[in-house]
N, C-alpha and C positions, 0 to 999 in steps of 0.2 A: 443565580444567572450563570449561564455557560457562555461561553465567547468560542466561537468558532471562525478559523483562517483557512480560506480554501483559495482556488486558484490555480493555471496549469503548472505543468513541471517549468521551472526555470524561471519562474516571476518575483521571487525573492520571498518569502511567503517564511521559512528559516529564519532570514535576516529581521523580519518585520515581529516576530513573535517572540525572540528574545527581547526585542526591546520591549513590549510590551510585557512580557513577564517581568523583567526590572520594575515596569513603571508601576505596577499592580500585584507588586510582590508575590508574586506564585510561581509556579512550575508548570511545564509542560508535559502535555502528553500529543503522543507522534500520529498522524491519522491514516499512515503511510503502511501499506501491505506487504512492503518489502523489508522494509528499514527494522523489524522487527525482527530479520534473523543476524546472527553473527554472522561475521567472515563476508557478507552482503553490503561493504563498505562502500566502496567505489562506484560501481553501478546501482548504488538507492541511494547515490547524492549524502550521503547520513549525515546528520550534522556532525560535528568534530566537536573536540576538547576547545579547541580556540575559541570555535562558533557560537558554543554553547555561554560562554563570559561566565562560567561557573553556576547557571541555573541548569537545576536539578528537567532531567528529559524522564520521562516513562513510556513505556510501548517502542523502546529503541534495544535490542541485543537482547530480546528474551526468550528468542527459542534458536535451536539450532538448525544448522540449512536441512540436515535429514529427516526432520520431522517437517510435519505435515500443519498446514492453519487452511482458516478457514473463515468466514463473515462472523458466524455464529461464537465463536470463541474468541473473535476481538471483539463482539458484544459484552460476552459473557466481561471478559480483563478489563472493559474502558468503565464498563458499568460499576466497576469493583475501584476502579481511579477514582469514579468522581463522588463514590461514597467517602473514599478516605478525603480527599480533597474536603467535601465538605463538612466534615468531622474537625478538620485543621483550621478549617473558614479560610478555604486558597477558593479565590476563584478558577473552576478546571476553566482552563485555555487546550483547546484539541486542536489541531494544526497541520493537516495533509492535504493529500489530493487523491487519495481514493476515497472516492463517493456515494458509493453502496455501501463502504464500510462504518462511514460516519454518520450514513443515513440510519444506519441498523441498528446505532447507539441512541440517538436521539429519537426517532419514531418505534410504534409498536411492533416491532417484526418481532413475529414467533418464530420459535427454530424449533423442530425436533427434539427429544430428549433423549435419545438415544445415547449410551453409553459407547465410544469406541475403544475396546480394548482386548486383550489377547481371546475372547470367549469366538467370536467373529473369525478368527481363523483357524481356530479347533472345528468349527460350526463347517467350513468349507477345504479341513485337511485330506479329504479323500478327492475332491476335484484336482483333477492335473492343471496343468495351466494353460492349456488349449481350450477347455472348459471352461474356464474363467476368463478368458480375454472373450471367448464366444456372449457369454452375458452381461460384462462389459459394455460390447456393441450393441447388445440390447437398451442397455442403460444411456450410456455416455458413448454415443459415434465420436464424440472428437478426442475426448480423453485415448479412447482404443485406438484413434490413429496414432498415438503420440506413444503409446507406450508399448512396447516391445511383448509380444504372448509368452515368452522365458523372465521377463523380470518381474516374478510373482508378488515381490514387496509391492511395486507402485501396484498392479493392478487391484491389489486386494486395497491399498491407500485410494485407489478409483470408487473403487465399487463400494467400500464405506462411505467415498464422501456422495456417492452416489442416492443414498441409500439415509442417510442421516443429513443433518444441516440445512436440510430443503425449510421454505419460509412454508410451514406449514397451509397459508390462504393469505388472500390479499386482505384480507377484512385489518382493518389497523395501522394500514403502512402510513395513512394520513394524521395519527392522531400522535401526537405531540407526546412524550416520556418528561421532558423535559422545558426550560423555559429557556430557551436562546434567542444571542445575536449571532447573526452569520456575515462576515467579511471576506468579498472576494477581492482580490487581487488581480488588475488585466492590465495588459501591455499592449501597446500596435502589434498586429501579427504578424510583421515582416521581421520586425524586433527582435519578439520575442522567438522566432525561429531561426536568427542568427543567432540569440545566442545560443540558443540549447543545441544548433549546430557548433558553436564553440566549445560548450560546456562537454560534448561527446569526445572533441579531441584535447580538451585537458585529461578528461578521463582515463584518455590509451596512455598519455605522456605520463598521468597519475602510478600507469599500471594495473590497469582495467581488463589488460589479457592476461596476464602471471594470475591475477586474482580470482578470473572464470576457468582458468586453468586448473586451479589448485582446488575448486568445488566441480569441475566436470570429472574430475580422480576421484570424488567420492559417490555413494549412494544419494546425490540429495535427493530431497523430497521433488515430486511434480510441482507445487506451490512454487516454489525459491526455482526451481530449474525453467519454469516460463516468464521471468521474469525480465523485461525490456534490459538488452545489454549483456546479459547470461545466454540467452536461447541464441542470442544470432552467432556468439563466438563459441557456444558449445556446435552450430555447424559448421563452422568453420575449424572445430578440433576433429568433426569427422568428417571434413575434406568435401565438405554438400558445398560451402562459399568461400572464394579468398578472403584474405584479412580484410583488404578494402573492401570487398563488397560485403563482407558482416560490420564495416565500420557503417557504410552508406545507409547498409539496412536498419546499424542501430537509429541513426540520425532520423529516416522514415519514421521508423516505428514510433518513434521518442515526439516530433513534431503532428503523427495522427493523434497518438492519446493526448497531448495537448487541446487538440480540437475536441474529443472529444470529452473531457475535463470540462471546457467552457459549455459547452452543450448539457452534459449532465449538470450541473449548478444552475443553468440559467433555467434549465426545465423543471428540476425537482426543490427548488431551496428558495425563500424571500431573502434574495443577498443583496446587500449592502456593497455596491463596488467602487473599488478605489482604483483611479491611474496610476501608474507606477511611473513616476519622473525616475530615469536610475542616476539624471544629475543632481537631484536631490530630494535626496532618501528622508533626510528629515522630514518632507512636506508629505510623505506619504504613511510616516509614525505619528505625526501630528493629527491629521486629518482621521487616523484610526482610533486614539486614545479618545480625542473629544466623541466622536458616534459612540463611544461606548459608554463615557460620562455622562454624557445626551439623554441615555437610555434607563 
């Protein structure tokens, strides 16, 4: 049996699943799109050293901001957790709030088999890159908005993911991989968008702009570069928003994907939900261990 913790950004969902892995001696793995590049600290909330109470995390710091991910290949890595996991006899515990990517592990989506790798830009070395951002727009309109006709790396990182990773048909997307529970996490919504408006201005105090700083100097990949938190202060490195209105912006963006977090779970998953008292956290560890002893 897999145990699954879902729920929007800022509902404690971290806090709740360490204790749960103490309680059912296992480890974790991270269900979160971001938290799996390095240097992606501060703005993907990542769990920390402290947080962590010394239970073992997977799917957190394994790739780098310049490369590229994708649904398909955190299928591909979770799928490969929860074999070693249960090779070990750990119950996998999955733990995020991206929801197509968690979907992609437990249901049957097919991806593409296509290979991405250096054969793909030998295949299109004689196109310029006026050419390439042109078929681009064929492809991917929003992608092409976003990426520049001279920076030929993302485009050609487009027009692969363009081109690969697609869920080959819908036939499957209902039918169960695996046997899970699923536990969501909900807060009142006035709540929970205090705090995640608080949680954005620990972040700046954290050092949330030195850190999007220090990845807008590099090539990062599109994937880590649209990232809530990165995108609004990478405009505001090229003079589109002031600081406060990229912090306001981040605060919007940060409290829509929340809504729509609770919208994706309640549509596509049979979840189990729990209120979150944050005066006491125990009644909402308790109330989780027993549904799943229940079960």
């Amino acid at each position: 049996m897999i145990v699954v913790i879902v729920g929007p950004t800022g509902v404690g969902k971290t806090k709740l699943s360490v204790e749960l892995a103490k309680h059912f001696q296992t480890e974790i793995i991270s269900g979160d799109s971001v938290q799996v590049y390095k240097d992606l600290d501060i703005g993907s909330a990542k769990v920390t050293k402290e947080e962590m109470q010394g239970i073992k995390h997977h799917m957190i710091d394994v790739l780098n901001p310049s490369e590229d991910f994708s649904v398909a290949l955190y299928q591909k890595m979770v799928r490969e957790q929860i074999e070693e996991f249960q090779a070990k006899g750990l119950m996998p515990l999955i733990v995020g709030g991206t929801g197509l990517y968690i979907k992609s592990v437990l249901y049957n989506y097919n991806f593409s088999e296509t290979k991405r790798d250096h054969a793909y830009e030998k295949e299109v070395a004689h196109l310029d890159n006026e050419t390439l951002h042109k078929e681009l727009e064929k492809k991917d309109k929003e992608s092409a908005k976003k990426i520049h006709p001279n920076n030929r790396k993302r485009v050609l990182q487009a027009l692969q993911r363009a081109d690969t990773h697609k869920v080959s048909s819908e036939q499957g997307k209902d039918e169960k991989v695996y046997d899970f529970l699923m536990i969501g996490l909900s807060m009142d919504r006035e709540l929970l968008y205090e705090r995640i408006n608080q949680r954005v201005d620990q972040m700046i105090e954290d050092g949330l702009v030195e850190e999007a700083r220090k990845l807008y100097e590099q090539d990062i990949s599109y994937t880590a570069a649209q990232a809530i938190g990165y995108k609004e202060l990478f405009a505001y490195f090229d003079g589109e928003l002031s600081l406060k209105e990229a912090i306001d912006l981040i605060k919007t963006k940060s409290r829509q994907y929340a809504k729509k977090q609770f919208t994706f779970f309640r549509n596509q998953f049979d979840v189990h939900w729990i209120d979150v008292d944050i005066s006491n956290f125990d009644q909402t560890v308790e109330q989780a261990i027993q549904y799943i002893e229940q079960r």
